[in-house]
C-alpha positions in Angstrom: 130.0 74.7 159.1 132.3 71.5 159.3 131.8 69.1 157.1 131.2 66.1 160.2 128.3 68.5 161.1 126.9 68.8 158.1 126.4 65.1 157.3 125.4 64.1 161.0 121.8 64.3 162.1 119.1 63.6 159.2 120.6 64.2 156.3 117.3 64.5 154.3 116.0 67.4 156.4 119.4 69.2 156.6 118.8 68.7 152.2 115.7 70.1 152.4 117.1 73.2 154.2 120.5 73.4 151.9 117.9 73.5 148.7 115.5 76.0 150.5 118.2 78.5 151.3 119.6 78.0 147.4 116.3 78.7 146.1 116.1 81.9 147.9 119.6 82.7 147.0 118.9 82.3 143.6 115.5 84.1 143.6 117.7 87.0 145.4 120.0 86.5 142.4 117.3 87.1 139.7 116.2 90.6 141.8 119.4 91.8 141.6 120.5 90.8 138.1 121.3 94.6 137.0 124.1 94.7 139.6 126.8 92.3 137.8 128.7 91.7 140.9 125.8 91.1 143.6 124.1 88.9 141.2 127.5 87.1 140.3 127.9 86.5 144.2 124.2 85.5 144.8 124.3 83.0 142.1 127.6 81.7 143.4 126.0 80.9 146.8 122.5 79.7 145.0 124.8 77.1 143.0 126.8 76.4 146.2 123.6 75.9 148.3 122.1 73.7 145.5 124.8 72.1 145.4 125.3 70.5 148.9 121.5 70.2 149.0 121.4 67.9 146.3 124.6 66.1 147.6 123.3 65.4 151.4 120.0 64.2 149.4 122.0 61.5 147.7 123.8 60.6 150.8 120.9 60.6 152.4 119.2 57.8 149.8 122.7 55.8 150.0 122.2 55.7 153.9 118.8 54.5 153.9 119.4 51.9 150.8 122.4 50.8 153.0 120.5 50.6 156.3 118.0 48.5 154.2 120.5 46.2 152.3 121.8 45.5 156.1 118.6 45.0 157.7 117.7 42.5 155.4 120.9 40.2 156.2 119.8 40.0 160.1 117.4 37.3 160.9 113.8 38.5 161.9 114.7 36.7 165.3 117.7 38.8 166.1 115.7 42.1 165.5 113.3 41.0 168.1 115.6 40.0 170.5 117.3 43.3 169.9 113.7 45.1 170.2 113.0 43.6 173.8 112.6 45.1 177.2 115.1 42.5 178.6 117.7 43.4 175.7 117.6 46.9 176.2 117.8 46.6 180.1 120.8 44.8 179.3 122.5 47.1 177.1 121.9 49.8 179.2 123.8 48.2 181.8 126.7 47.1 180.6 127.0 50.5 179.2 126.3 51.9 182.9 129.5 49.7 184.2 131.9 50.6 181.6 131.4 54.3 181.2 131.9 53.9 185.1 128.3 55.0 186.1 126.0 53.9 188.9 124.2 50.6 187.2 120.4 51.0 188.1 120.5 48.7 191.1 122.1 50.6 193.3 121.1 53.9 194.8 122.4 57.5 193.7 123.3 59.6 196.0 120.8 61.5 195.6 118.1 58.7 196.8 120.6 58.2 199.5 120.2 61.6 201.0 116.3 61.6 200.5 116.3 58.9 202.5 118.4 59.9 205.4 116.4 63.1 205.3 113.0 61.2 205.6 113.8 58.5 207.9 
């Protein structure tokens, strides 16, 4: 798995999976402790599992303490004019004209056939 993949999405769930799978691993590990080599391997991939569970678990507490730390510095004013109907309508349509899409005014063509079709 690439490394950019591992870290995007929630990191805190993907943790919670990474330490999941390493417990298993590691309970595999302890089964199979007569067979030196299978249990060397299992433990390798317990320890491995662990360890990028544990390390996407502190990214993920760094993220949210971050997220917090610059929440704090915008003005409760800003985050409500951010939060608005209006804001987002806005947003959506600058982003419309310069990824080169339709903006919501004007019809697809789609809505264009429907109504050739009905009329």
């Amino acid at each position: 798995m690439a490394f950019g993949r591992i870290l995007s999405g929630d990191p805190s769930k993907r943790s919670k999976l990474y330490l999941a799978i390493g417990a298993v691993s590691l309970a595999k590990a302890i089964a199979l402790r007569k067979d030196q080599d299978r249990f060397r391997r299992e433990l390798l991939d317990a320890a491995m599992f662990i360890g990028v569970g544990l390390a996407l678990r502190k990214y993920s507490q760094v993220k949210a303490e971050k997220r917090a730390e610059l929440e704090s510095q915008i003005p409760d004013w800003a985050i409500s004019a951010a939060t608005s109907p209006a804001a987002k309508q806005g947003v959506r349509s600058v982003a419309n004209r310069r990824l080169g899409g339709q903006s919501e005014s004007e019809p697809t063509v789609r809505d264009r056939a429907r109504g050739m079709l009905s009329g």
